[in-house]
C-alpha positions in Angstrom: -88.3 16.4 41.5 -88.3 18.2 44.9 -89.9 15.3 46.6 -87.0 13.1 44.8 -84.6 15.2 46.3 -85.8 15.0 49.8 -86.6 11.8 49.5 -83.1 11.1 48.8 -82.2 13.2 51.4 -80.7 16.0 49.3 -80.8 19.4 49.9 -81.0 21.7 46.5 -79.5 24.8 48.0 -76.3 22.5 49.3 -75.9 20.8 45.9 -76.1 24.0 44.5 -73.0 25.5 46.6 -71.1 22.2 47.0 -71.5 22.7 42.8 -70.3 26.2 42.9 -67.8 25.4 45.0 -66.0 22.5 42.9 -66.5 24.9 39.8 -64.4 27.6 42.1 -61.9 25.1 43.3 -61.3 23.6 39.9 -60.5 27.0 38.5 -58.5 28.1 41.2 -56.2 24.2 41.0 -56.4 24.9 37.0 -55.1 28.5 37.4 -52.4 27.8 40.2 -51.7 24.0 40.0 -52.8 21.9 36.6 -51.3 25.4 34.4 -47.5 25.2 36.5 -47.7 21.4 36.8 -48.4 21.1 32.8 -45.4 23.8 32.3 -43.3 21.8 34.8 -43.9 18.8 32.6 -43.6 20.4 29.5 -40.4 21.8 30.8 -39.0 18.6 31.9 -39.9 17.3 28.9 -37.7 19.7 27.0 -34.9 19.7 29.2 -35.0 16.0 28.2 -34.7 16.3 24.5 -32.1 18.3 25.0 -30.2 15.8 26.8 -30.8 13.0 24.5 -30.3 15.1 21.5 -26.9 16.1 23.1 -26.1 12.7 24.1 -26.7 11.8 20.2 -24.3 14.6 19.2 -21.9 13.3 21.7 -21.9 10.0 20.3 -21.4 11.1 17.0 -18.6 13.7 17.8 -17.6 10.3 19.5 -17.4 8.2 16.5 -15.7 11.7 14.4 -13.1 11.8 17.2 -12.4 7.4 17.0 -12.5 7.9 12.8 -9.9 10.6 13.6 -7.7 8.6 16.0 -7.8 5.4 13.4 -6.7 7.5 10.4 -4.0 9.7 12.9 -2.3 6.0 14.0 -2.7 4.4 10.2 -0.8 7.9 9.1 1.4 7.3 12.2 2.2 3.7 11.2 2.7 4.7 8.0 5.2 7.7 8.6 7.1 5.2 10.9 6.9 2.4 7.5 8.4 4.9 5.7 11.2 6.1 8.3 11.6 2.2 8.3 12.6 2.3 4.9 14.3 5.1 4.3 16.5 3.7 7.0 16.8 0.6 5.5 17.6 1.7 2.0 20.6 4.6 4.0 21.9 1.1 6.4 21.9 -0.6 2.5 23.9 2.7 0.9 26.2 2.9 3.8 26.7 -1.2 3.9 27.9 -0.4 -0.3 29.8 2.1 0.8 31.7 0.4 3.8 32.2 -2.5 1.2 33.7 -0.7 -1.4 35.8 1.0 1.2 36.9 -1.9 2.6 37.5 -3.1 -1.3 39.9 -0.5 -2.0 41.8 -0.6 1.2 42.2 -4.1 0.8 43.1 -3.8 -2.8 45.7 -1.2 -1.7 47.2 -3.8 1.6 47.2 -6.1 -1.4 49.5 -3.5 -3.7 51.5 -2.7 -0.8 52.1 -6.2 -0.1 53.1 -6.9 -3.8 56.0 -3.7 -3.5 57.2 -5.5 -0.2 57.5 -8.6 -1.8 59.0 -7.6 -5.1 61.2 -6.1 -2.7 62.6 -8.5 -0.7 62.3 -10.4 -4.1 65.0 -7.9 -5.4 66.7 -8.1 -1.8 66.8 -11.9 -1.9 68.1 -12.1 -5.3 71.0 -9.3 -4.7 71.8 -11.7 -1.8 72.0 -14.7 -3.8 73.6 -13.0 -6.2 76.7 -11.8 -3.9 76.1 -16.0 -2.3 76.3 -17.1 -5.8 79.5 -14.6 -6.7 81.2 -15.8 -3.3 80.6 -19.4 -4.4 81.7 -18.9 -8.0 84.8 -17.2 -6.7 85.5 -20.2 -4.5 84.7 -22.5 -7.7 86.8 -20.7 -9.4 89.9 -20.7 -7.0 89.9 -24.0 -6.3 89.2 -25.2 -10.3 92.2 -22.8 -11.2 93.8 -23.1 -7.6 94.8 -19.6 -7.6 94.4 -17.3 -4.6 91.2 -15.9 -4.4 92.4 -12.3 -5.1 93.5 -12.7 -8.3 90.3 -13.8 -9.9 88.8 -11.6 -12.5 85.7 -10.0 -11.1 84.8 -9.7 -14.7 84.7 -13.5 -15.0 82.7 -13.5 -12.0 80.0 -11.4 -13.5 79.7 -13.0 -16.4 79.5 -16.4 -14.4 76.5 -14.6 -12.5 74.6 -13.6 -15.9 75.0 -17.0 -17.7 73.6 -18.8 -14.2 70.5 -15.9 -14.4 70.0 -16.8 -18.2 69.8 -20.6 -17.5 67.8 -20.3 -14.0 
């Protein structure tokens, strides 16, 4: 195999050392680079977990904090339904209210307005009444043709009831 060897051109001794030498250098790059590359990695590695699994948190806290804003704006619209209501159903009490307010003052313009008439009702008549007495007494004077004077106020008011009776 020697005569191989040198025939090749290979020298045993220098195989032999270039041998131990790569055996040296692959421990030493196992021991100070492959071992703190392969941590590095590994390390990396983690470190990116981590961030996915907090990204996958994050979008679920996410989704928890949208599911909370919905249900805070349906309870929000629904608050402001019921204030809408509520409002409503006060504007209907207070429009029965005004009403009958306005009812009752209207029914008492309406009684006052009744008392003024009957009053110049009872005003108008007295009127026509002392008309009617002044004509009857004119009637009279000139039927008779006395002076005025002298006529019977008596007569007069009896003239007066019996033209109430028949009006």
């Amino acid at each position: 195999m020697e005569q191989l060897l040198s025939q090749l051109g290979i020298d045993w001794r220098l195989l032999i050392a270039q041998a131990v030498n790569f055996f040296l250098l692959l421990i030493v790059l196992r021991l100070y680079v492959y071992k703190p590359l392969l941590q590095l990695l590994h390390d990396r590695r983690n470190k990116i977990e981590q961030g996915v699994a907090k990204a996958e948190e994050a979008d679920i806290r996410l989704r928890e904090a949208e599911e909370m804003k919905k249900n805070k704006i349906k309870e929000g619209e629904a608050q402001a339904m019921g204030i809408l209501r509520q409002t409503e159903t006060d504007a209907k009490e207070l429009d029965a209210r005004l009403m009958a307010a306005t009812k009752k003052k209207e029914a008492e313009a309406i009684a006052n307005l009744q008392v003024q008439l009957h009053a110049r009702e009872d005003e108008s008549r007295r009127a026509s009444e002392k008309e009617a007495a002044s004509l009857v007494r004119r009637a009279i004077a000139k039927t008779v043709e006395l002076a005025p004077d002298k006529i019977d106020d008596a007569l007069i008011a009896r003239a007066i009831e019996q033209a109430k009776s028949t009006a």
